[in-house]
NUVEXGU-184861 format. One line per field, with one value per residue (C-alpha): residue in one letter; residue number from 1; chain; x, y, z. Coordinates in pm, 1 decimal, decimal comma, m for minus. Example, Ala and Ser with C-alpha at 12.3 -4.5 7.8 and 13.67 -1.06 7.14 Angstrom:
<nuses>
type: [A  S]
seq: [1  2]
mol: [A  A]
east: [1230,0  1367,0]
north: [m450,0  m106,0]
up: [780,0  714,0]
</nuses>
This chain:
<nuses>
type: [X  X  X  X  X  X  X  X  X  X  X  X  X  X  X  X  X  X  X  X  X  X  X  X  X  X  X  X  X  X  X  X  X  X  X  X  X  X  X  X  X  X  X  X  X  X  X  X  X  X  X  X  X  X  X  X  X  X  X  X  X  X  X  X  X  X  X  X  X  X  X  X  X  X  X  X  X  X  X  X  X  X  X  X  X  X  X  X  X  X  X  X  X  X  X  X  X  X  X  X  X  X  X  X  X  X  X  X  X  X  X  X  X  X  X  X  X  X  X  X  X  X  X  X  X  X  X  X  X  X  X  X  X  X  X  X  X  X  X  X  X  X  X  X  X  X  X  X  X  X  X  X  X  X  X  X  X  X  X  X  X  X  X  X  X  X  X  X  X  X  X  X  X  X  X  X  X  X  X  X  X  X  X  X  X  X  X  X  X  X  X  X  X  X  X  X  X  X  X  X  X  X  X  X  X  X  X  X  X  X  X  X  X  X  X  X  X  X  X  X  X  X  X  X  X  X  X  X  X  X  X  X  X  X  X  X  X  X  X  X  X  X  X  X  X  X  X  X  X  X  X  X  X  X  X  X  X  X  X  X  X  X  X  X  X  X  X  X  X  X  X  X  X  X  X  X  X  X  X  X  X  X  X  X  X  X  X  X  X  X  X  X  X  X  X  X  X  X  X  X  X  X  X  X  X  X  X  X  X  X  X  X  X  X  X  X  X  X  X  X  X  X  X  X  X  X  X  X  X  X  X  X  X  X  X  X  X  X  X  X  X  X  X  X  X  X  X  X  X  X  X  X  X  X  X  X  X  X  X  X  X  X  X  X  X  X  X  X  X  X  X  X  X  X  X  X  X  X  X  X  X  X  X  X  X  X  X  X  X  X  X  X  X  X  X  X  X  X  X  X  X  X  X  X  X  X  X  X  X  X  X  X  X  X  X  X  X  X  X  X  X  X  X  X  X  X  X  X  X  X  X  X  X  X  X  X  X  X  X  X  X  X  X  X  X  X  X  X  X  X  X  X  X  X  X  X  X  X  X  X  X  X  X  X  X  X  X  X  X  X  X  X  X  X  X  X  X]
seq: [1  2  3  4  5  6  7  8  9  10  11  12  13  14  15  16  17  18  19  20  21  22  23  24  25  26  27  28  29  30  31  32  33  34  35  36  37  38  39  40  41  42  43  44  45  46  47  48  49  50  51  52  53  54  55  56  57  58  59  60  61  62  63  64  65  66  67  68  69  70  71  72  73  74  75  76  77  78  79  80  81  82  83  84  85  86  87  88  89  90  91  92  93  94  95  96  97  98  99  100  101  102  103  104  105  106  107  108  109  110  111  112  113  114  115  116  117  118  119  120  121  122  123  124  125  126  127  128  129  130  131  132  133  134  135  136  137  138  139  140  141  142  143  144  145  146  147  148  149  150  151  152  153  154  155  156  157  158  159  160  161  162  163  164  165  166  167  168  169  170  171  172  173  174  175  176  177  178  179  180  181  182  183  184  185  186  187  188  189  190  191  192  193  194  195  196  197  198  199  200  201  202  203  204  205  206  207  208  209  210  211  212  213  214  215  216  217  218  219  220  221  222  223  224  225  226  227  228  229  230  231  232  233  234  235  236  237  238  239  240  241  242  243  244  245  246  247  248  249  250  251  252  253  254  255  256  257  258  259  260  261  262  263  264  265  266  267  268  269  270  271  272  273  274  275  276  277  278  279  280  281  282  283  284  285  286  287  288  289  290  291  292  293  294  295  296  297  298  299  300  301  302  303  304  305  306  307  308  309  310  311  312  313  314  315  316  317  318  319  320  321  322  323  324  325  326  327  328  329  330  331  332  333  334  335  336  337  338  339  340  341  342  343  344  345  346  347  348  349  350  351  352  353  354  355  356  357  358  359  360  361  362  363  364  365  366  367  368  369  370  371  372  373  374  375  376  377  378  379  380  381  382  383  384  385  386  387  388  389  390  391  392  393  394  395  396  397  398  399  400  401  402  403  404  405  406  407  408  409  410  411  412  413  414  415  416  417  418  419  420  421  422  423  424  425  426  427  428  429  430  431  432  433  434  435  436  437  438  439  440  441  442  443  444  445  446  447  448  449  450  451  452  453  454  455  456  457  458  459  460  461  462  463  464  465  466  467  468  469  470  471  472  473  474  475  476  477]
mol: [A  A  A  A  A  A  A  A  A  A  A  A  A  A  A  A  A  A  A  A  A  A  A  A  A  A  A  A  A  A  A  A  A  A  A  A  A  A  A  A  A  A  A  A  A  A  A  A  A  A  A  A  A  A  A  A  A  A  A  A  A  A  A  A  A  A  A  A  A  A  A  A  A  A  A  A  A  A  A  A  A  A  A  A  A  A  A  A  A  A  A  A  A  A  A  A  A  A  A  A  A  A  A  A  A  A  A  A  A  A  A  A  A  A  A  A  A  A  A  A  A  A  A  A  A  A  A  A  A  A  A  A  A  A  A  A  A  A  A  A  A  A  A  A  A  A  A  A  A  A  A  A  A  A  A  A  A  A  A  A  A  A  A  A  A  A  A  A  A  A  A  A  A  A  A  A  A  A  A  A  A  A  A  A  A  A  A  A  A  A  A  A  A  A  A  A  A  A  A  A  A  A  A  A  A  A  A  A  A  A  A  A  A  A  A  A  A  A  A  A  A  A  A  A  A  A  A  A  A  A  A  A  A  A  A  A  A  A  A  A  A  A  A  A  A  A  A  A  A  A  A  A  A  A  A  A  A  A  A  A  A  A  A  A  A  A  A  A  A  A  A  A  A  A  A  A  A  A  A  A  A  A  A  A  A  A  A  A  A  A  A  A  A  A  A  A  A  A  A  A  A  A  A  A  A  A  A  A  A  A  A  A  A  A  A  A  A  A  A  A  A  A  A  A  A  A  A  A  A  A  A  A  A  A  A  A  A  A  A  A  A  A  A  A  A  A  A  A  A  A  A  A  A  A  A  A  A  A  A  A  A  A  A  A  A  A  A  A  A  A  A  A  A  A  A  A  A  A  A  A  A  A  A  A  A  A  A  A  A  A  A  A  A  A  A  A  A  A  A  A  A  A  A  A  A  A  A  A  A  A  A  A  A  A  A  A  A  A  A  A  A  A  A  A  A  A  A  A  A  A  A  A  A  A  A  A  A  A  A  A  A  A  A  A  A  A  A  A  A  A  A  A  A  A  A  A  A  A  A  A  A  A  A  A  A  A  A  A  A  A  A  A  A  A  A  A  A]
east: [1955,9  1691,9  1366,3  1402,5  1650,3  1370,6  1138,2  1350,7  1561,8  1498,8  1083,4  1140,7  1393,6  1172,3  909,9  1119,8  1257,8  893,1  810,3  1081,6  1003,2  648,7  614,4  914,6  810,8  559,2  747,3  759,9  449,1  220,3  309,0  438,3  97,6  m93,9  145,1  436,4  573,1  533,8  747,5  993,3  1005,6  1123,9  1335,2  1537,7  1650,6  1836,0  1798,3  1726,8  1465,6  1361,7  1330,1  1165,8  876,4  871,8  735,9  390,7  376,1  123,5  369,7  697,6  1005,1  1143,2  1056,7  1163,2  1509,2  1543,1  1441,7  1671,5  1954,4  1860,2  1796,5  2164,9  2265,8  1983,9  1788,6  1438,1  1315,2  972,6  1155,5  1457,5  1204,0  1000,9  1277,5  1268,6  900,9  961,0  1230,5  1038,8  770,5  975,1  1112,5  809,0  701,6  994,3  853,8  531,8  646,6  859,9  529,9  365,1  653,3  737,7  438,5  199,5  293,9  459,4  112,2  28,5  301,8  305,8  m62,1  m24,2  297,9  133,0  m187,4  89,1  320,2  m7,1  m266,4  m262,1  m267,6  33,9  156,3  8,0  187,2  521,1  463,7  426,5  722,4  559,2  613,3  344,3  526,0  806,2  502,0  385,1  758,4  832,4  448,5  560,7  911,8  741,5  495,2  755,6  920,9  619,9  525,1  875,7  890,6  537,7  589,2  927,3  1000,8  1347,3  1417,7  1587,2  1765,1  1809,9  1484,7  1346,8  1576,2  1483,0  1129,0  1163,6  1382,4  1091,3  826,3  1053,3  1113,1  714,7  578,4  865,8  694,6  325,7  120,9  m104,6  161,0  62,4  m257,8  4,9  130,5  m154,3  m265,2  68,8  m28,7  m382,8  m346,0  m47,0  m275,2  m620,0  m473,0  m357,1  m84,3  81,2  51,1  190,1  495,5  578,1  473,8  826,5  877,0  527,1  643,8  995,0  816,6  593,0  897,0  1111,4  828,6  763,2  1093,9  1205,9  865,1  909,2  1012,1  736,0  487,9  365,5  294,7  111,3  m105,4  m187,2  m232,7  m508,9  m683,1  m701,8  m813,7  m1090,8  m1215,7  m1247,6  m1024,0  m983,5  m1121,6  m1517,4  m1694,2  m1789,2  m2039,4  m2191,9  m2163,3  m2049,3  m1750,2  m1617,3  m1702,3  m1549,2  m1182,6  m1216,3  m1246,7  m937,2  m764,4  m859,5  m811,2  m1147,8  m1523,3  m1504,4  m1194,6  m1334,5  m1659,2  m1498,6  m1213,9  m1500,4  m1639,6  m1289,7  m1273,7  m1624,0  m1628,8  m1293,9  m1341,1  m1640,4  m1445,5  m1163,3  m1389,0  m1565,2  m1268,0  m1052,2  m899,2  m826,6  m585,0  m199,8  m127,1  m411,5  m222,3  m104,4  m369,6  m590,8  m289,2  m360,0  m722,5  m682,4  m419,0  m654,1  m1078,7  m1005,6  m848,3  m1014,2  m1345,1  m1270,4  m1152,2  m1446,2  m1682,5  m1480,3  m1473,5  m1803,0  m1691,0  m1307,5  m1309,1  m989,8  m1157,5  m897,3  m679,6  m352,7  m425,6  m530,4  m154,1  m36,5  m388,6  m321,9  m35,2  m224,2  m497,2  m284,3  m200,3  m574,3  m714,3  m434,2  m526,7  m880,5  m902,2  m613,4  m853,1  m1172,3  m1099,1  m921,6  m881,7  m540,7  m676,0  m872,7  m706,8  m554,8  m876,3  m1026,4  m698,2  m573,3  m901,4  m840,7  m471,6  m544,2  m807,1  m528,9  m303,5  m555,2  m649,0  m348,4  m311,5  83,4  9,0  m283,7  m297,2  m303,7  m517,4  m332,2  m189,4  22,7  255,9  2,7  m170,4  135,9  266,0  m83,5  m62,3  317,5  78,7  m157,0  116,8  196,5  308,2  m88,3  m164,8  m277,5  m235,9  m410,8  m368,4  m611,7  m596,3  m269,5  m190,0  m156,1  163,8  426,0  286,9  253,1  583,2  750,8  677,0  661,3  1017,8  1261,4  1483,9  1246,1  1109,6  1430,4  1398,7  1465,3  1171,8  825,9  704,4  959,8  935,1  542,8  668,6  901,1  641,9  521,5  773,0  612,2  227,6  142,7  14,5  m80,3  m417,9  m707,7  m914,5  m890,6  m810,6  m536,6  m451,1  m460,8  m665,5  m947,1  m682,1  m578,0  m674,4  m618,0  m666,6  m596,0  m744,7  m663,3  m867,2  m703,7  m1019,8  m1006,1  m1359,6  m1274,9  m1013,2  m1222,3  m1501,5  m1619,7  m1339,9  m1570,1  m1263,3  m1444,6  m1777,1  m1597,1  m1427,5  m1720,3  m1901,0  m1664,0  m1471,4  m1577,8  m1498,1  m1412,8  m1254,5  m1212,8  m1013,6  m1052,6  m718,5  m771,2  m884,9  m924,8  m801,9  m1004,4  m810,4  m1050,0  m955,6  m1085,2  m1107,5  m1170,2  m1549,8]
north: [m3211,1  m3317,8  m3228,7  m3047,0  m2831,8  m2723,9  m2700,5  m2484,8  m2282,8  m2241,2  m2193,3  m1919,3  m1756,9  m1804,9  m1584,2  m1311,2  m1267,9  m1310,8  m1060,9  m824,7  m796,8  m795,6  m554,9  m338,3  m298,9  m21,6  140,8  518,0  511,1  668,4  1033,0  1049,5  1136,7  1123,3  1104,0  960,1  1358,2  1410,3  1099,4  1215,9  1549,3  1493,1  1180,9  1404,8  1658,7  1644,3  1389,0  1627,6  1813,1  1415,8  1366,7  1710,7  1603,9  1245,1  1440,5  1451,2  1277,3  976,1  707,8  608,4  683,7  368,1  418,3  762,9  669,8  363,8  697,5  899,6  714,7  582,1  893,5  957,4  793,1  721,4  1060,2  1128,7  1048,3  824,7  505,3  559,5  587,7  343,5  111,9  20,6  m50,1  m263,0  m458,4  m540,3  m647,1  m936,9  m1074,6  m1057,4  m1428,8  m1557,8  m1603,6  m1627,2  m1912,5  m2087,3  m2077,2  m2297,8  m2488,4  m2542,0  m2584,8  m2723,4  m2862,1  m2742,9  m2730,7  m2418,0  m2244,2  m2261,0  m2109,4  m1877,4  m1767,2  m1669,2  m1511,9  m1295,5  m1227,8  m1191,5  m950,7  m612,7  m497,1  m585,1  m449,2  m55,4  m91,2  m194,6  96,0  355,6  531,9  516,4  242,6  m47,7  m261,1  m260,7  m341,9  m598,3  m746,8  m786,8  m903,5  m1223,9  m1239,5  m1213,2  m1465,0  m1682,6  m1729,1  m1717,9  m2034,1  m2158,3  m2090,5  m2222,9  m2578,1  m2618,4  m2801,4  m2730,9  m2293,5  m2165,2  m1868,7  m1753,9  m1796,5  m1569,0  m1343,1  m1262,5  m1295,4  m981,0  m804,8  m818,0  m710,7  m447,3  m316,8  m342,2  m134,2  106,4  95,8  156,0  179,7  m113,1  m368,0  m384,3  m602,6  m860,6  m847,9  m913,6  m1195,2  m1365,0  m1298,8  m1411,5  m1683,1  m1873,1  m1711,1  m1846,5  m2189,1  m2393,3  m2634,0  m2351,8  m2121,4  m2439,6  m2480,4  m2094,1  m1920,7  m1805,0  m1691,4  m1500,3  m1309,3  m1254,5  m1117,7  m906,6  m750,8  m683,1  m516,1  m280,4  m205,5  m141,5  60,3  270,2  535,5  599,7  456,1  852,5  859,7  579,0  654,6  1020,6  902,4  705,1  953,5  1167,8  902,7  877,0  1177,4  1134,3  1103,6  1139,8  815,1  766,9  477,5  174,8  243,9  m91,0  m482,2  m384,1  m261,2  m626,0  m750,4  m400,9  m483,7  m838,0  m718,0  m531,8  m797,5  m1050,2  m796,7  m822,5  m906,8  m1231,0  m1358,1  m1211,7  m1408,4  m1772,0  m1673,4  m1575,2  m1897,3  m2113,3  m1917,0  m2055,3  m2365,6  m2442,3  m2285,1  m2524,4  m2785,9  m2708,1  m2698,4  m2974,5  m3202,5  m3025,6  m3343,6  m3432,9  m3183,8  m3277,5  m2893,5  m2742,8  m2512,8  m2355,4  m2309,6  m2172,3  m1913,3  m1830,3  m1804,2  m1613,0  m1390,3  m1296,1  m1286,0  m1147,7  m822,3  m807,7  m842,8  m611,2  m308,1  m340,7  m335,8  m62,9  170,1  264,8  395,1  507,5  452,9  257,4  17,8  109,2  m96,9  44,6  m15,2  m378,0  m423,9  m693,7  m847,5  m888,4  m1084,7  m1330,0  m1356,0  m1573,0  m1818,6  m1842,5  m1893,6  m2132,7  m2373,5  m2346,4  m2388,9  m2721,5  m2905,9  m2890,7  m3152,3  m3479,7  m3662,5  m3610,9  m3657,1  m3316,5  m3132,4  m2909,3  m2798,9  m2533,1  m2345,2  m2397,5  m2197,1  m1924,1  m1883,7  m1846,9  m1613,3  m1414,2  m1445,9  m1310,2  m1005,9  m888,9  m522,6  m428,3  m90,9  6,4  379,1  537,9  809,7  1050,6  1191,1  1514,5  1471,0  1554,1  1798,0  2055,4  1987,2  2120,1  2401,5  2575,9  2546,3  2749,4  2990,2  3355,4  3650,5  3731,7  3460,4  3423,0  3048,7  2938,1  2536,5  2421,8  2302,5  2372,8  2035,4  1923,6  2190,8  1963,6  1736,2  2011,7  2120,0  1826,5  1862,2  2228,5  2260,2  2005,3  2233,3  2400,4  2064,7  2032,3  2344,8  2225,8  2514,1  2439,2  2781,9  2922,7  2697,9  2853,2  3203,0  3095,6  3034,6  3369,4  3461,0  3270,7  3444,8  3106,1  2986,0  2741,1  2787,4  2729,7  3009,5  3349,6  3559,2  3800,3  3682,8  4004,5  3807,9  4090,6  4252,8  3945,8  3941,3  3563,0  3286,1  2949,3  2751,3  2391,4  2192,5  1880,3  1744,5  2118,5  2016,3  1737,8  1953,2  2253,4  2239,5  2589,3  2792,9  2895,2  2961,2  2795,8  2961,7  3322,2  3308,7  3189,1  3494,7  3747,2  3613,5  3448,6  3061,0  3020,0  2649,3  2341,3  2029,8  1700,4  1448,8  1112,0  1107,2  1394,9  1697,1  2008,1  2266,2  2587,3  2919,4  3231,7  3594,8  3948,9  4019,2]
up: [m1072,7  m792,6  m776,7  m415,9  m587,8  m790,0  m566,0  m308,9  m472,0  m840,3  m851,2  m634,9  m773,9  m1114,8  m921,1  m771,4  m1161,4  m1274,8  m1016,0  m1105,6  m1450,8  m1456,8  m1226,2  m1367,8  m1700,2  m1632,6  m1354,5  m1451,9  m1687,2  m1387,6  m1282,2  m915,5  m747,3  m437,7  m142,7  m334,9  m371,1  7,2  79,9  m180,4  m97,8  281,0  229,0  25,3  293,9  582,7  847,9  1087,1  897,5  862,1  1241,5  1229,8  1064,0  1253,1  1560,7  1391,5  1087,0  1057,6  927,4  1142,1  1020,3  831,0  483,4  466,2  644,1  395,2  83,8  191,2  162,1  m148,6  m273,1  m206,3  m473,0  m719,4  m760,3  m744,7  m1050,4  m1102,7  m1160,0  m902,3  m625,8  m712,8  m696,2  m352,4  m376,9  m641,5  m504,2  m148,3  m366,2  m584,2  m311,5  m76,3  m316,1  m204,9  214,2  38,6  m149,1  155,8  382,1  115,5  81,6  423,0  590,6  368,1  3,1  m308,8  m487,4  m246,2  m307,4  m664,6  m633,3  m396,6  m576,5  m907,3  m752,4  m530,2  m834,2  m1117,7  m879,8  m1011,5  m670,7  m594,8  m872,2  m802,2  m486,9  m637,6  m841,8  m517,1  m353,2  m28,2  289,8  100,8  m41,7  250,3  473,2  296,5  283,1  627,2  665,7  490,1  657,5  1023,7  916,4  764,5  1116,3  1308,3  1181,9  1212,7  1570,5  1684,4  1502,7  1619,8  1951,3  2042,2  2062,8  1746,3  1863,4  1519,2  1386,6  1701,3  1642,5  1256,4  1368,7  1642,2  1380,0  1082,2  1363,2  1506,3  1173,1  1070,0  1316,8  1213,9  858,7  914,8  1227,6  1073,4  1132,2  1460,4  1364,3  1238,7  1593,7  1770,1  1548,0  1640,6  2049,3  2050,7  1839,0  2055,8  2377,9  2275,0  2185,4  2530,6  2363,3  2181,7  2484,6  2714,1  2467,4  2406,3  2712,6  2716,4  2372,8  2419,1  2696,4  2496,2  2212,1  2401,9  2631,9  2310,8  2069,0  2401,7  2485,2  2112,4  2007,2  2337,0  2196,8  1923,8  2137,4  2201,8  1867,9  1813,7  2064,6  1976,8  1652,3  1757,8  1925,5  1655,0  1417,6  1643,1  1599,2  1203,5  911,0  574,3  496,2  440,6  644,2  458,8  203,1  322,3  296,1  m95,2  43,3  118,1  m279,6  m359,1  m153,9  m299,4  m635,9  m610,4  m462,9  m756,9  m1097,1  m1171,0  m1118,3  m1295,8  m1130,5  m805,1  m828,8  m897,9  m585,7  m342,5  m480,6  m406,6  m49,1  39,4  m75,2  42,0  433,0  467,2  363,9  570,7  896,1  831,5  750,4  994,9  1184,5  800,6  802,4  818,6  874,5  1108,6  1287,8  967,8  801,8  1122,6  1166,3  775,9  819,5  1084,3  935,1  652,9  758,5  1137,3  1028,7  707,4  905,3  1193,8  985,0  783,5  1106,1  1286,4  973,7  1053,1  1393,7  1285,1  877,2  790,8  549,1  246,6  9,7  92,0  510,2  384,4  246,7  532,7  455,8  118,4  146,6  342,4  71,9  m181,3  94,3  198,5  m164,0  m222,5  139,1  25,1  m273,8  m282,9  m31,5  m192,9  m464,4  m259,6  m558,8  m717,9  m1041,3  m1058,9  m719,7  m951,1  m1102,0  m918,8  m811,7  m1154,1  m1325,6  m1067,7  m1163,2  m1526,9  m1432,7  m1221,1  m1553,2  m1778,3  m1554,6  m1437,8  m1562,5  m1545,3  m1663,3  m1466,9  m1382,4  m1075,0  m1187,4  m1051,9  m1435,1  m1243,0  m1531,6  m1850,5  m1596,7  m1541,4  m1913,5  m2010,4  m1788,2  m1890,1  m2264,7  m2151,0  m1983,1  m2069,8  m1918,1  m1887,9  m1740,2  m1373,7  m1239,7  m932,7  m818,2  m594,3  m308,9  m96,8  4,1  m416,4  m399,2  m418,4  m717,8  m900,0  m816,9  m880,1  m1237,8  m1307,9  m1166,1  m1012,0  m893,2  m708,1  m565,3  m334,9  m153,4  192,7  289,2  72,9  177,4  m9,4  m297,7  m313,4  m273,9  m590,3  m806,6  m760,9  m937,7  m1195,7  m1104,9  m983,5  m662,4  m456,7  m272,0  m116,1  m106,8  m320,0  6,4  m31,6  m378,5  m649,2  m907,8  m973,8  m1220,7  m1391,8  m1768,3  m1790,6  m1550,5  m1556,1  m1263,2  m1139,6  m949,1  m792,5  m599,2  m419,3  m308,4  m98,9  132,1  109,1  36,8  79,2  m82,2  m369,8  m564,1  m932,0  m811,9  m765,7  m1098,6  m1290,5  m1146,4  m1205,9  m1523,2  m1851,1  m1833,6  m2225,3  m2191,0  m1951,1  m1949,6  m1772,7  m1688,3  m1546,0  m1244,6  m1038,9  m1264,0  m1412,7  m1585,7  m1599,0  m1875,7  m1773,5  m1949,9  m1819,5  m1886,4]
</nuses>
């Protein structure tokens, strides 16, 4: 068998298995948490309750489209819809692996490969039923072509077309694969031999990504706007906050501190032997790919916070490929070239955490809750928006109500509800009450709901879950 047989076709396929079952093996450990239940939830209904919701949600539609379907025929369990995740994410090596291949050696690929397939990162994401790992798919696939297009010199009809399709599809996933568009503009724009050979193909791609985004391009845009009044997310707690995304990129501190080593070492080398460089472009389109946006959202985030690890998914896939080109050039001599990239793999190896929670434990939560309940008991969950994790695990059945309002008036039924304030809920006569509080603080922070009971009820027990979880027991005075 030849060694580009190997090299092509059966080290990657070694990966996407490698990547399959490493990131498999842990696949329903974590309770479906976070917004994993909201995804679920409406990818199982209708598809026009689905386009319902599409006139205001945050995310466009594709992942839930892609859900619901599967849903169809797999269920909603943990695992079955995880699946999907887990699937974009083994074969997202694969372009990973042909970018090092094809434009730059099999030494980067390897590396990048098993710092893609071994970061525990990856891994959470594989592990979330939500549009991250799809993201971070077509990332690679757009990428993949991009390159293929720009150092070609003859038009590849095919290849443009399966580059438009992964960015079409992209900004269909998240609203953050638009960076990955403009890095793709500027860079052939800022550059006058690209822009001289591919003025056309820049205004193709421009007039396509308009034309098929036009209708969502509302959204977008409104979207925007609101961010900029304030979200959810917290600005940058300061220059920390760059070690802190690194960090989670690399496993851990120690592998962290020898990779931000390898990136610095290896970008100074890189610039000051630049002419040395058999693959320039390449390399300044991966360079670009990963510090500009990883930069700018860390800036801006003190203006309009965006700064988080899930945003930074189409970063992330980037970040193998940069730590591999820096870190293979630092050491010429092929003796020791392997040497530095090398330690930081077997750092990657020996950090990656397969099993790593997601501290959201919903599952231990409600199964500690239906112990604690009687036909005395009173059960408040706190705050609203934590409604359908709970009820994803205190009743299935009840999860699929097409109508979540009535799913809450259901558990009524059951003298539970869903709330975030005390207001207009009969709890004065309740001899026993059993309170939880899923980060109610953060949503609303002035309900007063723990401060009320502990004033008019005797707290006689309390229980903490990984992460965000108190369970409070209360008794009539």
């Amino acid at each position: 068998m030849e060694r580009r047989d190997y090299a092509k076709v059966y080290l990657p396929l070694f990966f996407i298995l490698l990547g399959f079952v490493l990131k498999g093996l842990f696949l329903g450990s974590n309770s479906l948490g976070g917004d994993e239940p909201f995804s679920v939830y409406h990818s199982q209904q209708s598809l026009d309750h689905l386009f319902g919701i599409f006139q205001h949600e945050n995310n466009p539609p594709l992942h839930f489209l892609l859900l619901h379907y599967w849903i169809k025929f797999f269920g909603i369990s943990e695992i079955a819809v995880r699946i999907p995740s887990l699937i974009f994410s083994a074969f997202t090596v694969l372009f990973i692996y042909r970018i090092g291949l094809r434009f730059f050696n099999l030494r980067v690929a390897v590396i990048a490969s098993i710092l893609f397939t071994f970061s525990t990162y990856q891994v959470l994401y594989a592990h979330e039923a939500r549009a991250y790992a799809l993201m971070g798919f077509l990332t690679a696939v757009s990428m993949f072509y991009y390159l293929e297009i720009i150092h070609s010199k003859s038009r590849n009809t095919w290849k443009i077309f399966w580059f438009l399709l992964a960015n079409t599809l992209l900004i269909y996933t998240h609203f953050f694969g638009f960076f990955i568009l403009f890095i793709q503009f500027f860079f052939i724009l800022f550059q006058r031999k690209l822009l001289k050979a591919h003025y056309r193909f820049l205004i193709l791609f421009v007039l396509v990504m308009l034309i098929t985004y036009s209708p969502y391009l509302w959204l977008i845009l409104s979207r925007f706007s609101s961010a900029a009044g304030g979200t959810w997310v917290t600005p940058p707690g300061g220059i920390n906050a760059l070690y802190e995304m690194l960090r989670a990129f690399s496993n851990a501190p120690v592998t962290a501190v020898f990779t931000l080593a390898g990136m610095g070492v290896g970008l100074v080398i890189l610039i000051i032997k630049r002419r040395q460089n058999p693959n320039r472009i390449a390399t300044r389109l991966i360079l670009c790919w990963f510090y500009i946006p990883f930069l700018f959202m860390f800036v801006i985030s003190f203006w309009i916070p965006m700064f988080l690890d899930r945003y930074l998914m189409f970063v992330s896939i980037g970040f193998p490929l940069m730590v591999a080109v820096s870190t293979d050039f630092i050491i010429q001599n092929s003796k020791f070239r392997l040497l530095v990239p090398s330690l930081i793999c077997l750092l990657f190896l020996v950090t990656v955490k397969p099993d790593k929670t997601n501290k959201r434990e919903v599952r231990e939560t409600v199964q500690l809750v239906k112990q604690l309940q009687n036909d005395e008991t009173l059960v408040l969950v706190a705050p609203v928006h934590f409604s359908l994790n709970f009820i994803y695990y205190y009743d299935r059945e009840l999860f699929k109500y097409p109508d979540i309002e009535l799913a809450k008036k259901k558990l009524s039924e059951h003298n539970l509800y869903c709330i975030n304030s005390l207001e207009g809920i009969d709890y004065k006569s309740a001899k026993r009450i059993v309170l939880v509080d899923a980060a109610s603080n953060f949503s609303a922070p002035d309900n007063n709901i723990l401060n009320t009971l502990n004033a008019e009820f005797k707290q006689v027990n309390k229980h903490h879950i990984e992460e965000i979880f108190d369970i409070y027991e209360f008794t009539s005075k």
